[in-house]
C-alpha positions as CSV (number, residue, x, y, z in Angstrom):
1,X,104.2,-74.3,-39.7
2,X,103.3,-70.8,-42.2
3,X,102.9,-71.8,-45.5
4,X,105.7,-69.8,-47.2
5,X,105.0,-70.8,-51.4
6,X,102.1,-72.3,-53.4
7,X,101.9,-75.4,-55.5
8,X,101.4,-75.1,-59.4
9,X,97.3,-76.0,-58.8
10,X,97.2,-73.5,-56.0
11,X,98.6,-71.0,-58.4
12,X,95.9,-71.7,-60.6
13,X,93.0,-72.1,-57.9
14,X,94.2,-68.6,-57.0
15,X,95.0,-67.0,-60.0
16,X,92.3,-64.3,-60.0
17,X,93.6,-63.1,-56.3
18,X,97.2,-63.5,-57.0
19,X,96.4,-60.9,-59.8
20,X,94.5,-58.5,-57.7
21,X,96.6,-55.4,-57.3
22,X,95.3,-55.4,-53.0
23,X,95.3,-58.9,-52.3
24,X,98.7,-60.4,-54.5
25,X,100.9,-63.5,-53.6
26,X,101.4,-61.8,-49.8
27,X,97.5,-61.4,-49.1
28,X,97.0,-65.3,-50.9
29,X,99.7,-66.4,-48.2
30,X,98.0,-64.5,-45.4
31,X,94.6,-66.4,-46.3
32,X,96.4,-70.0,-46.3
33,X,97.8,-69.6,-43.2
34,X,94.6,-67.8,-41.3
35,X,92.3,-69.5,-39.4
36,X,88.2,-68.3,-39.8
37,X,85.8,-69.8,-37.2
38,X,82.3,-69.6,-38.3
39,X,79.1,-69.7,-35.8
40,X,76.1,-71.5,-37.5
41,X,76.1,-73.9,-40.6
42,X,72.7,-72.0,-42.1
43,X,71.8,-69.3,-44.1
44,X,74.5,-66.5,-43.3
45,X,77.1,-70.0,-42.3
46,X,76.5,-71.3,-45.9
47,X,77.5,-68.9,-48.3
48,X,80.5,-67.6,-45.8
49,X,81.6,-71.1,-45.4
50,X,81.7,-71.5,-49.3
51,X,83.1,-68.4,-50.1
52,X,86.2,-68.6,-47.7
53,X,86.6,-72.3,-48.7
54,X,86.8,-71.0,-52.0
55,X,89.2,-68.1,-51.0
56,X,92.2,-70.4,-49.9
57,X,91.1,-70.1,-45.7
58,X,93.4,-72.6,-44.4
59,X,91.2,-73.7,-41.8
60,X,87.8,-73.4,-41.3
61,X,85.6,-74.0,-38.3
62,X,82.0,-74.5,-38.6
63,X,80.0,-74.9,-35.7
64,X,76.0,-75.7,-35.6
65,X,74.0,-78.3,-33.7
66,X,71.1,-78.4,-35.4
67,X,70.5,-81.3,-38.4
68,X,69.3,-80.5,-42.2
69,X,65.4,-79.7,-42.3
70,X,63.4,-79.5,-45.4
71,X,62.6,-75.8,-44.0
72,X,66.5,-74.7,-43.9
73,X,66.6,-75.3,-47.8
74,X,65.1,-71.8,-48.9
75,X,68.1,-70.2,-47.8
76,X,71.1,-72.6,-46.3
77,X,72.1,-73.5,-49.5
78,X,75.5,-75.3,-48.5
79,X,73.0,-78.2,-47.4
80,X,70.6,-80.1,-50.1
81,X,67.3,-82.2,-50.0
82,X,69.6,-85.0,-49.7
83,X,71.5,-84.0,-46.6
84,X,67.9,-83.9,-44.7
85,X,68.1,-85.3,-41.5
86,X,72.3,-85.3,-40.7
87,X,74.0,-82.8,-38.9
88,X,74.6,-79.4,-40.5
89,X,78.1,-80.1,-39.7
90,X,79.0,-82.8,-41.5
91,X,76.8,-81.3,-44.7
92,X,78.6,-78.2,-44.5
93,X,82.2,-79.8,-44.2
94,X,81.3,-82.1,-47.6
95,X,80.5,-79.4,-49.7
96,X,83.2,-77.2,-49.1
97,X,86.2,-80.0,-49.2
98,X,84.4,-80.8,-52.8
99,X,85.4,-77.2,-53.4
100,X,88.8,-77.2,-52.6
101,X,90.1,-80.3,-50.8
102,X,93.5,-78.4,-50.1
103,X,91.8,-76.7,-46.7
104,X,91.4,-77.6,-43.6
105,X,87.7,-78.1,-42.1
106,X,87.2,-78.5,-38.4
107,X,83.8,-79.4,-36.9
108,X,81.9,-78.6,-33.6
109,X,78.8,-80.7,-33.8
110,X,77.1,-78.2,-31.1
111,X,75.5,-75.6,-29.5
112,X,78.4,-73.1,-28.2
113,X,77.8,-71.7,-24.6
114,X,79.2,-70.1,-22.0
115,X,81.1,-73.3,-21.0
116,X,83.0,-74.1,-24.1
117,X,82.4,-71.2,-26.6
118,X,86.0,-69.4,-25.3
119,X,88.1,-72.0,-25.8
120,X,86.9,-72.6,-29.2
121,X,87.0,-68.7,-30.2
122,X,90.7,-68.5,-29.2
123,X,92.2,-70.7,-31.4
124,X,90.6,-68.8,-34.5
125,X,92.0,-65.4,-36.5
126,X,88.5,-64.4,-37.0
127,X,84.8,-65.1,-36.3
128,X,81.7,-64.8,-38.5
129,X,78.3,-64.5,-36.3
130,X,75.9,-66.9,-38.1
131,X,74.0,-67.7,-34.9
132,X,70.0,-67.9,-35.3
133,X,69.5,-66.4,-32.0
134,X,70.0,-63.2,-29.8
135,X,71.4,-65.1,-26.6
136,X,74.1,-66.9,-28.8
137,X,75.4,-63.6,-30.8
138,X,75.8,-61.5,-27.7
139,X,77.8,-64.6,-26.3
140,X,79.8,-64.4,-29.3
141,X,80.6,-60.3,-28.9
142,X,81.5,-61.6,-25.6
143,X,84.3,-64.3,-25.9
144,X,85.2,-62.6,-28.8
145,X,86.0,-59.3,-26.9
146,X,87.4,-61.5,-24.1
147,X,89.7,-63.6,-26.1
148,X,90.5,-60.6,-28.5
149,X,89.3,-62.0,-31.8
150,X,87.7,-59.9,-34.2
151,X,84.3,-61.0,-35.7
152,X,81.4,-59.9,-37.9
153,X,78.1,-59.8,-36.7
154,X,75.1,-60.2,-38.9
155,X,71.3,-60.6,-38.6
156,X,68.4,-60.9,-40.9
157,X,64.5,-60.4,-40.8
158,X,62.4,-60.5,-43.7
159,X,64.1,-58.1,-46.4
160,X,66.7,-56.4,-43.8
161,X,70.1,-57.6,-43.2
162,X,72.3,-56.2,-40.8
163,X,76.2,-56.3,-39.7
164,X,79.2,-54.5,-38.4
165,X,82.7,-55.9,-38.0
166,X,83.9,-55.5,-34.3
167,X,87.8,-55.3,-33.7
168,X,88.1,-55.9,-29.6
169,X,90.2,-52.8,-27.9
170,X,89.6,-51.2,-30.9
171,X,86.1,-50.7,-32.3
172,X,82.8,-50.2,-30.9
173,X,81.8,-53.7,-29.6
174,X,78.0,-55.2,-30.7
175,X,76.8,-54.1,-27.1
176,X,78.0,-50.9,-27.2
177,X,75.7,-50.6,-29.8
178,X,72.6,-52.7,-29.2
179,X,73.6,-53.5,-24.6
180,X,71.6,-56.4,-24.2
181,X,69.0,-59.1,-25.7
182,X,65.8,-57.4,-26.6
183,X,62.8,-58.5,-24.2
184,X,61.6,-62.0,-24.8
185,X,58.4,-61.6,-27.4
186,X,59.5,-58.1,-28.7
187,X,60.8,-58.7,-32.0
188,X,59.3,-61.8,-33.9
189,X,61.4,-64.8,-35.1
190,X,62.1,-65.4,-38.8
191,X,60.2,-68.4,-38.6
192,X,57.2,-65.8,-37.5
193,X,57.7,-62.7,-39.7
194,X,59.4,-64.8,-42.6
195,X,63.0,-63.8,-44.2
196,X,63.7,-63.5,-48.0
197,X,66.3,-66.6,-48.8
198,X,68.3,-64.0,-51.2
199,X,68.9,-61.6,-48.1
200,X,71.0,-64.5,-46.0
201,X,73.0,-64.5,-49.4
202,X,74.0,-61.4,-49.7
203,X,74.8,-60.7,-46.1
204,X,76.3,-64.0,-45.4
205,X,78.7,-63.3,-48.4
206,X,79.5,-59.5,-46.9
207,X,81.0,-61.1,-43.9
208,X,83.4,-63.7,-45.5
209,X,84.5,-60.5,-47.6
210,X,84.9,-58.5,-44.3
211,X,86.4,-61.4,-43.2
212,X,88.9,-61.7,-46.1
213,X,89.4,-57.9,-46.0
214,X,90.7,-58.4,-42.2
215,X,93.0,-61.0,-43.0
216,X,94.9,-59.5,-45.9
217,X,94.5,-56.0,-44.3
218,X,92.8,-54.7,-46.9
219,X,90.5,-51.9,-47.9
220,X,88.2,-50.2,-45.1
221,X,86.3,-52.4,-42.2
222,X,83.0,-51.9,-41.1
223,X,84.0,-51.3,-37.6
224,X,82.4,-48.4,-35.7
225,X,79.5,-48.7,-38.5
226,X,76.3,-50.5,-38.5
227,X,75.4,-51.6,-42.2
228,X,71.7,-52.0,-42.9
229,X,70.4,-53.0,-46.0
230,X,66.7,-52.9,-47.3
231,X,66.3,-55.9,-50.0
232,X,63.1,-54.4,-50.9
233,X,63.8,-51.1,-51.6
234,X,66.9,-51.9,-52.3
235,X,68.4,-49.2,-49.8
236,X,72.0,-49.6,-48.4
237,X,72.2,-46.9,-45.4
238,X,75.4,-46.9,-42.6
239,X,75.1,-45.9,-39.0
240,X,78.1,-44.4,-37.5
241,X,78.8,-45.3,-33.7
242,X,81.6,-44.7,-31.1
243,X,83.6,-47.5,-28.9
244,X,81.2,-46.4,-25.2
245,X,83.7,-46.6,-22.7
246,X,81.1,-47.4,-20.1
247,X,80.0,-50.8,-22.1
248,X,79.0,-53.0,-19.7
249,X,81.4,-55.7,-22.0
250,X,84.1,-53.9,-23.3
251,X,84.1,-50.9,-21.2
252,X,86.7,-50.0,-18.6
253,X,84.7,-52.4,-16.4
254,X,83.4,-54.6,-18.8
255,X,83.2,-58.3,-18.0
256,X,86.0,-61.1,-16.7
257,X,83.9,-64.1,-17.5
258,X,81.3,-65.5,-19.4
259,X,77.3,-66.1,-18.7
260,X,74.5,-67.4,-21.0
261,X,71.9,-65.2,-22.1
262,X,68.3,-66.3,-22.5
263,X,68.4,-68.3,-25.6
264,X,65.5,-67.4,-27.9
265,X,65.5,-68.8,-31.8
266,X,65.6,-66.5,-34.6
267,X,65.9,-69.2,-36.8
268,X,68.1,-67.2,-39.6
């Protein structure tokens, strides 16, 4: 059933957007009653997965299989030296009940595939792409364009972050703009070339405002537009591209079922 009113302490918990002349009591309702699922508990998961908690998302799915590692600390900082060694899952869902205990967390304590990634995708309003790997984002792009769900993509490399918001039927889809995986041993992993923890921070929290911005329906998307930012030089440039109507994925041919890619870590 829609949340139709708030409480006195969700008032208060939501003052600041309540206020805000684009958001208001309508957009604070929308936000309660959305559903955000979010792809990987690390460092783009992390701050998303705080920030939406934080924001009033009524329910929140976080997804990883991986555990806490001393080496995910730099930059996942929804996890701590104590969560070491348990899932990212259960670390993640901790940390943002202690932030506002009036949401809804659901965990999936695995690796999505081909197998069970659609049925998981459908049930959500919107998707943030924190995956660590190539294989698993175009898999996202994929049941996403399938199951209709909108979704922000991101990716990080040393001081570059990258994303686009992708509205299915509507928007330029993520292969439409990149096809396929690059070949195996063409780019190096982050855990080869080395990422700055600041620059999952910033990208991770650009998504959960795209995300916000999608539910409440406001201001302007990034669909059709490849953001890429340069942390070093501190250089914010967009790329402009058109929905292809020959994508292999969301083209008038594009697929009717899902397949795994070659998984290869990226370790974001």
């Amino acid at each position: 059933m829609a949340k139709m009113d708030f409480t006195d302490s969700e008032i208060q918990r939501y003052a600041r957007h309540i206020i805000l002349k684009d958001i208001g009591i309508e957009g604070q309702l929308k936000l309660l009653n959305s559903k955000v699922l979010i792809i990987g508990a690390g460092g783009l998961g992390s701050p998303a997965a705080l920030y939406l908690a934080a924001a009033g998302v009524g329910t929140i799915g976080i997804a990883d299989g991986d555990e806490v590692d001393l080496s995910n600390l730099q930059r996942q900082i929804i996890h701590t030296t104590n969560d070491i060694g348990i899932a990212k899952t259960k670390s993640a869902k901790q940390k943002m009940e202690a932030l506002n205990p009036d949401i809804n967390i659901i965990t999936y304590d695995e690796f999505l595939d081909a197998a069970n990634i659609l049925d998981i995708v459908k049930e959500y309003d919107f998707v943030i792409d924190g995956a660590d790997n190539f294989a698993t984002k175009f898999l996202i792009n994929d049941a996403c364009v399938l199951a209709n769900v909108a979704f922000s993509h991101g990716g990080i490399l040393r001081f570059v972050a990258q994303t686009m918001t992708i509205v299915p039927h509507e928007s330029a889809c993520y292969a439409c703009v990149f096809d396929s995986p690059p070949p195996p041993n063409s780019v190096p992993t982050c855990s080869q070339a080395g990422v700055l923890g600041t620059v999952a921070g910033v990208l991770g929290s650009l998504q959960a405002t795209e995300a916000v911005k999608y539910i409440t329906c406001t201001g302007e998307l990034l669909t059709d537009k490849l953001l890429i930012a340069d942390m070093n030089s501190m250089n914010f440039n967009k790329v402009k591209f058109q929905k292809n109507l020959q994508c292999r994925v969301c083209g008038e041919n594009g697929i009717k079922h899902l397949s795994d890619y070659e998984q290869r870590r990226c370790e974001v």
